[in-house]
N, C-alpha and C positions, 0 to 999 in steps of 0.2 A: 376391284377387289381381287386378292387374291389367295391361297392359300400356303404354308409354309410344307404341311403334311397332306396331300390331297387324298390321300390312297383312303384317310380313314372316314372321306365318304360314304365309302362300298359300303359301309357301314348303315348310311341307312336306309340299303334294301332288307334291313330286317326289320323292318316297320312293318314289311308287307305282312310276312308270316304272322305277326302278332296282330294283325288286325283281321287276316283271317280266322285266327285261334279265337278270340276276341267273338266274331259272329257265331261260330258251330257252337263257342262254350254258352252264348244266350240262348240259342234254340230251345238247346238241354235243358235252361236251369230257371224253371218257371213252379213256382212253389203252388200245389192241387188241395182239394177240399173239396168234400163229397157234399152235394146238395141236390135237393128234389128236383127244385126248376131253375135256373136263373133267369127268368122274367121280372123276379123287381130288380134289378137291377142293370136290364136292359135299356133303359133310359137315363141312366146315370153319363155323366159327362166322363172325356177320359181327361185324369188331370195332365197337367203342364212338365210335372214333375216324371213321369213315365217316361216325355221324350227326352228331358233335360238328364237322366239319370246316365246317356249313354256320352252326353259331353264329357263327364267325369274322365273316359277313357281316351278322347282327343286329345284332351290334358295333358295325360300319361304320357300321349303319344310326342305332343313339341314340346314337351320337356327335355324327352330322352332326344330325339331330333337338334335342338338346342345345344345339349351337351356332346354331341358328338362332332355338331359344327365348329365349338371350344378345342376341342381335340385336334383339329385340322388345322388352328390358328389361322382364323383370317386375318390378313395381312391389307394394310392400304398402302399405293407408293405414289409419290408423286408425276406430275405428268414430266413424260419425256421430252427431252432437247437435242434436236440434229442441228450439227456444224459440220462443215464440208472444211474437209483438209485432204491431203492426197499423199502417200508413202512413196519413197523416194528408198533407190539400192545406193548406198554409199561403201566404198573399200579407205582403209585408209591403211596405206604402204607406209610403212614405219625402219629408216635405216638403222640399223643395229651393230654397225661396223664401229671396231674401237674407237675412233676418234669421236664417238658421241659420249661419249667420258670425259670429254674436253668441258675443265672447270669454268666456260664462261657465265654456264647459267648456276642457278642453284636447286641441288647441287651438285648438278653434271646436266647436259643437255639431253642422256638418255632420258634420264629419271624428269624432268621437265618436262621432256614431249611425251612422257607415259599419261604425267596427271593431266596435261591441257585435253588429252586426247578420250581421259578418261572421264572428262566434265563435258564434252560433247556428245559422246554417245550416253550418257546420262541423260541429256536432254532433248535427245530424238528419238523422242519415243513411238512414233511410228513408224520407224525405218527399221530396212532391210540393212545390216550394218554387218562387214567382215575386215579381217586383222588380217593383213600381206607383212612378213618380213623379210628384208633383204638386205645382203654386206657381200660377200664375195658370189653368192647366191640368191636366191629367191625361197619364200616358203610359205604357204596358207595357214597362218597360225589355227584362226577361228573361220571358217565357212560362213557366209552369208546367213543370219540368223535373226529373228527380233528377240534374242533370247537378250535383256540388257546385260544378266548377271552372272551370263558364262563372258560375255566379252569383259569386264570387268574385272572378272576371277583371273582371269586369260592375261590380262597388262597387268596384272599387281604381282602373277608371279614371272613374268617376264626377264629374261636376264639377256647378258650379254654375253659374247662366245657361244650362242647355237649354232652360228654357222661360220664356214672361212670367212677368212677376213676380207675387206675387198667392198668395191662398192659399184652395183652392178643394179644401176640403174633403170636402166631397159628390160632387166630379166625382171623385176619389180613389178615393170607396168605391165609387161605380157600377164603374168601372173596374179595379178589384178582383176586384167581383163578377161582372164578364163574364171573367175570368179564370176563376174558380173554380165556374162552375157548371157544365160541360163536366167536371170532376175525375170522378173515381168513387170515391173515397176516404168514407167513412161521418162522420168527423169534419172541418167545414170551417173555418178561422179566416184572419182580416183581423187582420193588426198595424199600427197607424198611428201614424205617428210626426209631431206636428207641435209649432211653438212657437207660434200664434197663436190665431186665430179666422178663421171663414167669410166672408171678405170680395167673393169671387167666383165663377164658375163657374154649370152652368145646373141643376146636382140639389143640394140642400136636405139638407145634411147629417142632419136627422131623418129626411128623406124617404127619403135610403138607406137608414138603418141599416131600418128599416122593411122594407122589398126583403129585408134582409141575414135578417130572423127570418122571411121566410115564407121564404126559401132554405134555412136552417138554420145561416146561415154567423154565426159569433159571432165579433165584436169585440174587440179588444185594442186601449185606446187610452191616449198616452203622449202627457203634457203635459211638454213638453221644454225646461226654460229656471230659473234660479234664482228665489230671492222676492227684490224689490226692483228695484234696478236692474243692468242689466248693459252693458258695450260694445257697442254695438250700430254696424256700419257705414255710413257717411254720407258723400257725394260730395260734395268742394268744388267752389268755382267755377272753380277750376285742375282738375279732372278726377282729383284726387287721392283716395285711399279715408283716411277717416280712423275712429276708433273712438271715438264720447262714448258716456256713458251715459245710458240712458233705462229709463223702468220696460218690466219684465216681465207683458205682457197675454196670458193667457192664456183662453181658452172653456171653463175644465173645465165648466162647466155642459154644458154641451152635449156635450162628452167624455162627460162622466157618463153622459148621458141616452141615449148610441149604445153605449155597452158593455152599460148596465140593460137597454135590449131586445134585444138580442140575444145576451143570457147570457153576457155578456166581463165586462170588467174594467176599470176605470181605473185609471191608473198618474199621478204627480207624479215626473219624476227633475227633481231640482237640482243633482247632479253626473256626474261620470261614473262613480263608484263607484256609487250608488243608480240610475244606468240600467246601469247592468251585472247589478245587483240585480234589475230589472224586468224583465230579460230573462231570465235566471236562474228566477225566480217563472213568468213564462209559458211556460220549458221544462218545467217539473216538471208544469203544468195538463195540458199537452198532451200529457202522452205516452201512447198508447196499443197496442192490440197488436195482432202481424201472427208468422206462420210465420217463423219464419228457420233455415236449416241451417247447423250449425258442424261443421269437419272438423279433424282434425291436421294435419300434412305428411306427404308421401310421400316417401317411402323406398324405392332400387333393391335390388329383392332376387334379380341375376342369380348371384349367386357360386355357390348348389348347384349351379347348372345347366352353369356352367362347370368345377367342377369334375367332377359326372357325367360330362360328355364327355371330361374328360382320362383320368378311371377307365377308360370305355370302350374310349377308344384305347388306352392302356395294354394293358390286358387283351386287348385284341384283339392286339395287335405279340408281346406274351409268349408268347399260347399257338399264333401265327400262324409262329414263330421256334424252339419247343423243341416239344409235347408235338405239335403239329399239323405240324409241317415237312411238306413234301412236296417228291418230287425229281422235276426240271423233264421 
């Protein structure tokens, strides 16, 4: 058992005082009468009622005891449940370079890889979980947090054009990786999500992943765009955004080759069903174990207590009214 308000315990050390007032005020209060001798009535019994007249006031006393345990709301909960699971630091590097405007997903592969990405960390809920964005540069959206509903707030306001254009793959993973080596979590993973190839930036996409196996931090990389050709957008001479098609360049090679050392994984999505799927697949890799306690709800359990006190009072008014009466 427990209590909801415990403080209004304290409360009943003022039993003590009224049980001491209670003793000094019988001393006092013994009603006299003047007589010759009391010799006949020396042999007289002492009744039952003499001692019984002072229960009246024990009465008094777990009743008000009773009501103040009401007050504190005992509380019952049921018994607890330990499950062993373990928290895991997870980055996921997100390219943000124009061509992820390219209409093959719906309805653009930005806005696809915000919500796949955003129904994962949704669902890890024990992790250490941070936002890397990178296109002509790198940049730490959200810091390593198990905050779920700043990383959330953080992809829905998300846009495109934060940073040069470009797509700089390796500054991504460094950037990442300075994220995640500060973690203290025993399992560390990079998700990278891009639709091109290394065209800029100042670390060597092999160079990182390299870093990334003497860290221990293992890769998950996801080549993000259909086969063939898709919409891709393109600025006219009026300033206007238009959508032709052009083929689909993808670096698995080099994907490949940053998962293989660093004991990840490469992933090909060409829709948004199949990147729903790759995400899917690297939740199940990833999950590991950590302590977790499960409890019931709690439940107020004042009612004995209230009624006690009523019993008490009760009983005290009846026998304080008939078999205890005294005249004033």
């Amino acid at each position: 058992m427990q209590f909801a308000h415990p403080n209004f315990l304290w409360t009943l050390l003022l039993l003590v005082p009224l049980a001491v007032w209670y003793v000094l005020k019988q001393r006092r209060n013994h009603a006299t009468l003047a007589l010759s001798t009391t010799a006949p009535f020396a042999s007289l019994p002492t009744s039952w009622k003499q001692y019984l007249r002072h229960f009246l006031f024990i009465l008094r006393l777990a009743a008000l005891a009773c009501l103040i345990i009401v007050m504190a709301r005992p509380q019952i909960r049921d018994s607890w449940r330990t499950t062993s699971t373990e928290g895991t630091d997870i980055v996921i590097a997100m390219d943000v370079s124009s061509s992820m405007l390219a209409r093959d997903f719906e309805p653009d592969r930005f806005e696809a890889a915000k919500d796949v990405a955003a129904r994962f960390i949704a669902g890890r809920e024990s992790d250490n979980i941070g936002i890397v964005v990178f296109a002509g540069e790198s940049l730490t959206g959200v810091p390593m947090t198990v905050d779920r509903s700043q990383l959330l707030q953080y992809l829905q306001s998300l846009r495109m054009n934060v940073l040069e254009d470009g797509t700089a793959i390796g500054d991504g993973i460094a950037t990442s990786l300075n994220r995640l080596k500060e973690g203290k979590a025993k399992s560390k993973s990079i998700i990278l999500l891009t639709d091109g190839s290394n065209n800029t930036g100042v670390v060597a996409p092999v160079t990182a992943s390299e870093v990334a196996k003497e860290l221990g931090v293992k890769i998950y990389t996801i080549g993000i765009g259909t086969n063939g050709n898709a919409p891709y957008p393109t600025r006219t001479i009026t300033g206007r955004i238009e959508f032709t098609p052009q083929p689909v360049v993808i670096d698995e090679a080099t994907l490949e080759t940053i998962a293989q050392k660093t004991g990840g994984k490469y992933f090909r999505a060409t829709n948004n069903r199949v990147l729903q799927d790759v995400f899917e697949e690297i939740d199940a890799l990833e999950k590991t174990q950590m302590d977790v306690r499960h409890f019931s709800h709690t439940e107020d359990n004042y009612m004995t207590w209230a009624c006690l006190a009523f019993l008490f009072f009760a009983i005290e008014l009846l026998l304080r009214y008939t078999v205890l009466r005294t005249i004033p």
